[in-house]
N, CA and C atoms as a LAMMPS dump frame, in Angstrom:
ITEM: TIMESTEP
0
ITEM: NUMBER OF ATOMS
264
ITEM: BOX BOUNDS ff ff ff
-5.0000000000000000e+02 5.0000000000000000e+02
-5.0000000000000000e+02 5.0000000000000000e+02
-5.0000000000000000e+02 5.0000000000000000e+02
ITEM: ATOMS id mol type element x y z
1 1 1 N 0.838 -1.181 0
2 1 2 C 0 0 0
3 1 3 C 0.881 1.242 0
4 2 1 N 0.286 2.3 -0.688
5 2 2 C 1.117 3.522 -0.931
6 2 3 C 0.761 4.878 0.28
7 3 1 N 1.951 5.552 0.912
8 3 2 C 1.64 6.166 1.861
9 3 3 C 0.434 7.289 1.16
10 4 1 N -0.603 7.145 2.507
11 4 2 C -1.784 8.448 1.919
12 4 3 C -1.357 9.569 2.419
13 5 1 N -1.899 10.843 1.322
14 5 2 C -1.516 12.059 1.45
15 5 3 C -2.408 12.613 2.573
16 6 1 N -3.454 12.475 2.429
17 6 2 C -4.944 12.792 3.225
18 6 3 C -6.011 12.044 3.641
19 7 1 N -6.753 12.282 4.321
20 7 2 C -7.553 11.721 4.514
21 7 3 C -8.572 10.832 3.598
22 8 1 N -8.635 11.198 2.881
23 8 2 C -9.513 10.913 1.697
24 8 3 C -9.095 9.798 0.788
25 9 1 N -7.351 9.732 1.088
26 9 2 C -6.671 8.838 0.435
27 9 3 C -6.885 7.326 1.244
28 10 1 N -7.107 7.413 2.513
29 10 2 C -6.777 6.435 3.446
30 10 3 C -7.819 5.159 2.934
31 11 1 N -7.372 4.52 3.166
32 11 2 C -7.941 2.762 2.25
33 11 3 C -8.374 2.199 3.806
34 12 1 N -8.507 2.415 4.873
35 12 2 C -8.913 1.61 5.884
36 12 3 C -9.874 2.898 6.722
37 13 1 N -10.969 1.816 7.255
38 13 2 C -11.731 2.612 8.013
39 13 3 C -11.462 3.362 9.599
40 14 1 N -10.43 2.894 9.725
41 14 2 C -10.011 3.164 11.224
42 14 3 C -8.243 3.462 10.827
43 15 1 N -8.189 4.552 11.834
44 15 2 C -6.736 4.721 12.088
45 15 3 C -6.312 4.81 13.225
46 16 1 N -4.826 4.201 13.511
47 16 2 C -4.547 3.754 15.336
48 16 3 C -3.207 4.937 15.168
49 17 1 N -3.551 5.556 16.641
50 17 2 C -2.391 6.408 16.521
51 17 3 C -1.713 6.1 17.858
52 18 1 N -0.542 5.457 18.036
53 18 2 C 0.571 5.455 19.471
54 18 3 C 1.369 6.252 19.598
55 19 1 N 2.535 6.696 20.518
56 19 2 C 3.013 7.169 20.953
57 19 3 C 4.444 6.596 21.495
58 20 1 N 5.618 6.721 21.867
59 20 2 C 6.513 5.428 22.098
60 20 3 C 6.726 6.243 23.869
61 21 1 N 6.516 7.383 23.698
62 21 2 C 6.839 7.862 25.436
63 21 3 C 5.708 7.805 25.969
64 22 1 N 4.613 7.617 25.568
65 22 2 C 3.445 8.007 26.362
66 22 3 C 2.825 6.607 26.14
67 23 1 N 3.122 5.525 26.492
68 23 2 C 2.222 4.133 26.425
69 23 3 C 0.823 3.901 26.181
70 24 1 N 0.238 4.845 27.921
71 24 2 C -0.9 5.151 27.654
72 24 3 C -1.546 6.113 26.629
73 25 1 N -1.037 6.794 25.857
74 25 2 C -1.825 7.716 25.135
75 25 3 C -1.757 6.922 23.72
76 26 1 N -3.19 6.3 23.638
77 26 2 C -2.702 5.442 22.285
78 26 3 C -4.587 6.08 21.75
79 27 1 N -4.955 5.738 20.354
80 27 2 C -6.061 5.999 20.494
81 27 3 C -6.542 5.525 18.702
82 28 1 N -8.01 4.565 18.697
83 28 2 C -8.687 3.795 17.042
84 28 3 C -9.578 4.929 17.013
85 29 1 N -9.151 5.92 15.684
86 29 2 C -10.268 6.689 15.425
87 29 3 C -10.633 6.562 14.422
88 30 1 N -12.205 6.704 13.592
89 30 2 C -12.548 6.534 12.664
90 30 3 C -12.695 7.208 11.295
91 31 1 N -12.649 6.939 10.239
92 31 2 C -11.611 7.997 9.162
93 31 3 C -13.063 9.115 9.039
94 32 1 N -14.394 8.118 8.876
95 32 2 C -15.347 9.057 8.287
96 32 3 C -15.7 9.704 9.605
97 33 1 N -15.4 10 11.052
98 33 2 C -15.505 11.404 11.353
99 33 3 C -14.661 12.281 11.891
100 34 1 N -13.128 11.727 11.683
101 34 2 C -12.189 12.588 11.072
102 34 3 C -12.49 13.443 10.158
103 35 1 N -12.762 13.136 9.144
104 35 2 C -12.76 13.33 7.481
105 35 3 C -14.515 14.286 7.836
106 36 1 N -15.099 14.308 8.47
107 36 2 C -16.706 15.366 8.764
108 36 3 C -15.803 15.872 9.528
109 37 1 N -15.494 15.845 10.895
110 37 2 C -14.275 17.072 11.552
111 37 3 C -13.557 18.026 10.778
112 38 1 N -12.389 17.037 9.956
113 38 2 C -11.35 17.975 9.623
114 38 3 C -11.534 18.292 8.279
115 39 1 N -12.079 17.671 7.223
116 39 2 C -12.372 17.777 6.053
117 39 3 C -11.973 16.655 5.141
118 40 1 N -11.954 15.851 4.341
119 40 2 C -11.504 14.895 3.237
120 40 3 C -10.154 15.427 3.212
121 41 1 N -9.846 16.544 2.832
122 41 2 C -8.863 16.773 2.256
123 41 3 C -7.671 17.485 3.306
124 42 1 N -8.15 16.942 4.407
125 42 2 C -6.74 17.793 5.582
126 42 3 C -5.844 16.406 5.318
127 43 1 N -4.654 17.192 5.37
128 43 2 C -3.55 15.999 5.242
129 43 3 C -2.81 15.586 6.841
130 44 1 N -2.128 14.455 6.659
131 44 2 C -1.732 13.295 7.635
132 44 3 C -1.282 14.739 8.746
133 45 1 N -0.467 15.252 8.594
134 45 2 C 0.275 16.062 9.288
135 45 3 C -1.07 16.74 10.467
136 46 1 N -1.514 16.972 9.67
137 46 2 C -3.085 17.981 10.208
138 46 3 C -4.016 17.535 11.265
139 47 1 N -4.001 15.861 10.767
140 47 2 C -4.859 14.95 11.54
141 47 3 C -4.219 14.901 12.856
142 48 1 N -2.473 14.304 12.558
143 48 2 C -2.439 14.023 13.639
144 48 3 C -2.291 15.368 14.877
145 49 1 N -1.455 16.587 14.399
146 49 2 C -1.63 17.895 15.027
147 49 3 C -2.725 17.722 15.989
148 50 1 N -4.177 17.626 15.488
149 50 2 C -5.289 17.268 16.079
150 50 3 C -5.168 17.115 16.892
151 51 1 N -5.161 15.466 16.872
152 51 2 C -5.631 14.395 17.546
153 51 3 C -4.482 14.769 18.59
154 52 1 N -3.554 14.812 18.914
155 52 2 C -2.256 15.025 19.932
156 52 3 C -2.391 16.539 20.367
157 53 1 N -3.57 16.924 20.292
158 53 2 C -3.938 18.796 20.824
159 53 3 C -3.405 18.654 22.417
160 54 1 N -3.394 17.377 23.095
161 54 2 C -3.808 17.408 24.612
162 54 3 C -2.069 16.828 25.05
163 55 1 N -1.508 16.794 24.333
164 55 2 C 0.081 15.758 24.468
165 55 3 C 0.593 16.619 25.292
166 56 1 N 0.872 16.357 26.855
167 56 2 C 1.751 17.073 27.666
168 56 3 C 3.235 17.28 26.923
169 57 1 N 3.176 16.876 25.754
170 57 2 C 4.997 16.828 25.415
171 57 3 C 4.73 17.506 23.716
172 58 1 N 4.123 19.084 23.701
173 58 2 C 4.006 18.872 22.356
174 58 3 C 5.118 18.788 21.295
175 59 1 N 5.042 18.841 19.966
176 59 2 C 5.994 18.468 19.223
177 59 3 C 6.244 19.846 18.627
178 60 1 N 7.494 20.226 18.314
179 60 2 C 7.768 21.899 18.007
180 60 3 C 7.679 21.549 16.206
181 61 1 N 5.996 21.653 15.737
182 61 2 C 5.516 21.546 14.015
183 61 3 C 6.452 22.701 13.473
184 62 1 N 6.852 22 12.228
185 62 2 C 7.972 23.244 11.956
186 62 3 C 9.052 23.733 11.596
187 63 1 N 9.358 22.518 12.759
188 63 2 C 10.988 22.886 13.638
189 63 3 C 11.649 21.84 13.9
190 64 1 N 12.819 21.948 13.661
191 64 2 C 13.611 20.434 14.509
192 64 3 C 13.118 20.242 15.52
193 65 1 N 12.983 18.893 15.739
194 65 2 C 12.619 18.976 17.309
195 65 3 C 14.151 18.553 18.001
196 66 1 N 13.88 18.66 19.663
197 66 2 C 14.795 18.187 20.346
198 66 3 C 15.777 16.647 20.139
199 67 1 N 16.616 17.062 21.184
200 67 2 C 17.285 16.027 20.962
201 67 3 C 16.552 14.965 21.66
202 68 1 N 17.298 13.513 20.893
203 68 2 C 16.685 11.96 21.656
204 68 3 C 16.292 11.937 22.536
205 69 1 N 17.225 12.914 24.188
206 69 2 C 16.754 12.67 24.87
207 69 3 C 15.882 13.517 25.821
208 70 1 N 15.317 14.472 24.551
209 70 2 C 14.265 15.494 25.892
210 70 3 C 12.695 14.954 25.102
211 71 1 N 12.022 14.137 25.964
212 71 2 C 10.881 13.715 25.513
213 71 3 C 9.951 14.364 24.841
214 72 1 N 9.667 14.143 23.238
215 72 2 C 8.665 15.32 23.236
216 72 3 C 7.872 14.513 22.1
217 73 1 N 6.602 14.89 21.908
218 73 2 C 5.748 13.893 21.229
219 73 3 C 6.232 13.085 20.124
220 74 1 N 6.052 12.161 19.879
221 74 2 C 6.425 10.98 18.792
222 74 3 C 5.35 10.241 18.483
223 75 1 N 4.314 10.797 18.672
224 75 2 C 2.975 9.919 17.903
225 75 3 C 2.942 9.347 16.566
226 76 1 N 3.176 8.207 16.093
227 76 2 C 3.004 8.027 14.613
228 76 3 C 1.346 7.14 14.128
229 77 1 N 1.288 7.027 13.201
230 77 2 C -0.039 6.134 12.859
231 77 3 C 0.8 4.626 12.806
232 78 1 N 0.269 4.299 13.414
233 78 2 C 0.643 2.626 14.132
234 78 3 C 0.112 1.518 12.974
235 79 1 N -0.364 1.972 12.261
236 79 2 C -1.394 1.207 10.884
237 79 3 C -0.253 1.264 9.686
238 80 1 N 0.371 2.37 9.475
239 80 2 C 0.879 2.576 8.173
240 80 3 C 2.644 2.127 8.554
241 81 1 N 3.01 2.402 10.126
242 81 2 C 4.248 1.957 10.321
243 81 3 C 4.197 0.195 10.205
244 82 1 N 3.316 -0.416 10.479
245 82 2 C 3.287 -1.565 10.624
246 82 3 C 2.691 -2.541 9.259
247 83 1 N 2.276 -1.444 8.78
248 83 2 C 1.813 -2.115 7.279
249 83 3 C 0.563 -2.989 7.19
250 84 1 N -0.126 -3.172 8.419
251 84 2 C -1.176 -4.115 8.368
252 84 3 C -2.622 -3.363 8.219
253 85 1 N -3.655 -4.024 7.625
254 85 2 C -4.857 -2.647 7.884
255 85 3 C -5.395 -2.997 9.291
256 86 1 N -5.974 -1.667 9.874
257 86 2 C -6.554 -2.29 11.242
258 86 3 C -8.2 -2.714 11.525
259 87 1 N -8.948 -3.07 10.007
260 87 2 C -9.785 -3.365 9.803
261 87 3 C -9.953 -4.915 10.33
262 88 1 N -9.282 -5.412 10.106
263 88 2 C -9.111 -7.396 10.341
264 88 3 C -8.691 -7.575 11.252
């Protein structure tokens, strides 16, 4: 499968988003009310911005972030790193 640009691109109904410092902050959200939220056409970057509004560790969008070792958000989509859909 080819990385999606946007929302609109995404081939699975659900997207899982983790975190590697924050264990607990993991979260299955669903594309079609993402996609009524943010629009079809907000891209990956946008979504996740979102969804990580509440991340005690935000991520400096932008900007280099810090070094390895000053904790600061690392949320990725857990679906597209892993290659599996999270439909099955």
């Amino acid at each position: 499968m080819r990385e999606p640009r946007g929302l609109g691109d995404f081939s699975y109904r659900r997207v899982r988003v983790t975190c590697v410092w924050c264990p607990r902050r993991r979260g299955d959200y669903c594309i079609e009310r993402l996609s009524a939220r943010l629009g079809a056409e907000a891209d990956l970057d946008t979504v996740l911005r979102w969804i990580t509004r509440t991340c005690p560790r935000p991520k400096p969008w932008g900007r280099r972030g810090p070094s390895q070792y000053v904790p600061w958000c690392r949320a990725t989509y857990d679906d597209l790193r892993a290659g599996r859909p999270p439909d099955h």
